[in-house]
C-alpha positions in Angstrom: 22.3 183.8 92.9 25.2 182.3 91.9 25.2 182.8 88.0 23.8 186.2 88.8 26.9 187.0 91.4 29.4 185.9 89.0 27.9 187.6 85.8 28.0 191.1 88.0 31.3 190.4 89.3 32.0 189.8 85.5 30.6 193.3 84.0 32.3 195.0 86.8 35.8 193.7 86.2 35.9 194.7 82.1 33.9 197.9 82.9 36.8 199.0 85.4 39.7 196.9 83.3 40.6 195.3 86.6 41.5 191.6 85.5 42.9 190.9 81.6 44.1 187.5 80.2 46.8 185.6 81.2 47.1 187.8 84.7 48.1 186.4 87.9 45.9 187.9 91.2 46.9 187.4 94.3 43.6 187.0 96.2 44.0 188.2 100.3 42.1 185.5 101.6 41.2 186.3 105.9 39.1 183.3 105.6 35.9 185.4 106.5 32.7 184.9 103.9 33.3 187.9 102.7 36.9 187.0 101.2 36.0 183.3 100.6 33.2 184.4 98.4 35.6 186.8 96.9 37.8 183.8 95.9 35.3 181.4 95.0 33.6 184.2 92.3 37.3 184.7 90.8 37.8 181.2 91.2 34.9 180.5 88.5 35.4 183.7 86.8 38.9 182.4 85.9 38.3 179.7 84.0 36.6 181.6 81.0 38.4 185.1 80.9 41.8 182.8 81.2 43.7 184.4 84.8 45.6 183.0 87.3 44.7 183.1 91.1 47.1 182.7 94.4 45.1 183.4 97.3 47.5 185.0 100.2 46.5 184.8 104.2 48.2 186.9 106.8 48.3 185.7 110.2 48.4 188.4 111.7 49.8 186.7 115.4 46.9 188.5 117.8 44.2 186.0 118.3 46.5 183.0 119.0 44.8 179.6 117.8 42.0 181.4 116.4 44.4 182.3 113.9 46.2 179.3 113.1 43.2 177.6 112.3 42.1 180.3 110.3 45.2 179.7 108.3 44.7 176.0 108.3 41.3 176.7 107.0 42.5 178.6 103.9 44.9 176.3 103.5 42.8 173.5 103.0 39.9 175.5 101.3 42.1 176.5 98.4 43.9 173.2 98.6 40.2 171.7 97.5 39.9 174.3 95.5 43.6 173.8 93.3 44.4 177.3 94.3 48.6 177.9 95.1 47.9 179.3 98.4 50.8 181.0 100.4 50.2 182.3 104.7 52.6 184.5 106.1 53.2 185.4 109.8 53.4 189.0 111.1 53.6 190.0 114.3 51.2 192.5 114.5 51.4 193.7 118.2 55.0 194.2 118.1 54.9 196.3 114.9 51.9 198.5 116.7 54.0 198.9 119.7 57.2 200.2 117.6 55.1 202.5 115.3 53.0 203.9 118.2 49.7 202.6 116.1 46.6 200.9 117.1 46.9 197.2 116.7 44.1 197.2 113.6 46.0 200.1 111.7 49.2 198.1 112.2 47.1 194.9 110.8 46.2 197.0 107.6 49.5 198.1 107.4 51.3 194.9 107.5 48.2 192.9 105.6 48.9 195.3 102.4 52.8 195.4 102.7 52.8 191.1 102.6 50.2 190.9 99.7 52.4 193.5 98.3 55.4 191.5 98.7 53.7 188.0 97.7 52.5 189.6 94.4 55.4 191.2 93.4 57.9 188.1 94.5 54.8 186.1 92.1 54.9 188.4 88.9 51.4 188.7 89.7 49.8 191.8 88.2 47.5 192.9 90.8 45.9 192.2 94.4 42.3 191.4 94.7 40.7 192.5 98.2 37.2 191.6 99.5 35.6 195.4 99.5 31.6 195.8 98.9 29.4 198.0 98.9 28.9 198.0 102.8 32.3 198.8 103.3 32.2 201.5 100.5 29.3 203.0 103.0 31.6 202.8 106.3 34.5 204.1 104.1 32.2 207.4 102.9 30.9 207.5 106.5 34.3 207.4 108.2 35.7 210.2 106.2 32.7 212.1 106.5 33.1 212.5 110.0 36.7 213.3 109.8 35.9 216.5 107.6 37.2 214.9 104.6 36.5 217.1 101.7 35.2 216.2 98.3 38.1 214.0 97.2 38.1 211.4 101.0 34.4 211.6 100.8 34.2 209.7 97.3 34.9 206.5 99.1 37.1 203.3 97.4 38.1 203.0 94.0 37.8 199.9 92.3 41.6 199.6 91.7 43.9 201.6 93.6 47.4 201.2 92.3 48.1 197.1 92.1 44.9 196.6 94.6 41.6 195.5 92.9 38.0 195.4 94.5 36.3 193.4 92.1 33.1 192.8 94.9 33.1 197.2 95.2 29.2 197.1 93.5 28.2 193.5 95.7 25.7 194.4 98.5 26.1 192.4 101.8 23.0 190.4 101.1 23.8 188.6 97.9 28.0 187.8 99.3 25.6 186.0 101.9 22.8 184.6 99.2 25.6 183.0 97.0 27.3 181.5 100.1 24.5 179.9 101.4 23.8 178.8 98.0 27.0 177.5 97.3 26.9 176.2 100.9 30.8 177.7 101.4 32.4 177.7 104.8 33.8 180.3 106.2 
């Protein structure tokens, strides 16, 4: 699963042009499988099409020590991994409360402006995000029911603007396969 993972992750990143030499991608890494796998494929995939990786963890300050020790997980994960790894802290209930948003549109918000602000501040030349397939469905689904017409119905791109999906065409199944076979935490 693991060769097979990484050669579709591989085809899918020159068909779409998302990742060229010498770039730098900032990786938002949550710490769930779904972005650890996504680091761990770009972390292989690195080494022979020649980019550059920092992987970026928002705290987002709602789940107290749940969170911190997510951070300290990603810390150490890409630590182990020789990964520059960067967490910053927003305070995600206060900016809901200001804007008059729930606290998980607020989280997006925030997540997107700091990866925006880490790669930028880094040079990097784009922002990789853990997106699959599954989510492609939800995101189809979701506008679907809010009368989206053609255009919000066509789901996710695989780059929109700076952000990359390079896991877009991953089913749920195989991120899980190659993490078990890889034996990754989470």
């Amino acid at each position: 699963m693991v060769e097979q993972m990484t050669g579709q992750v591989r085809k899918y990143i020159e068909r779409y042009g998302l990742i060229q030499t010498g770039d730098l991608v900032v990786v938002g890494l949550s710490g769930g499988e779904d972005s650890v796998c996504l680091l761990s494929v770009l972390g292989e995939l690195s080494k022979d099409m020649h980019f550059f990786l920092e992987a970026v963890h928002v705290n987002h300050g709602i789940r107290a020590g749940q969170a911190d020790e997510d951070q300290e997980f990603c810390r150490r994960r890409c630590a182990g991994w020789g990964i520059p790894f960067q967490a910053v802290r927003v305070d995600v209930p206060r900016e809901a409360a200001r804007r008059g948003q729930s606290l998980e549109e607020a989280a997006r918000q925030e997540r997107y402006r700091v990866l925006e602000e880490c790669r930028a501040s880094a040079g990097g030349s784009s922002i990789a995000v853990a997106h699959h397939r599954r989510d492609q469905a939800e995101t189809v689904l979701w506008n679907l029911s809010r009368g989206a017409g053609l255009r919000g119905i066509a789901g996710m791109e695989p780059r929109s603007g700076r952000v990359i999906r390079p896991l877009l065409d991953v089913d749920k199944k195989s991120i899980q396969e190659y993490r078990r076979e890889k034996a990754l935490a989470w």
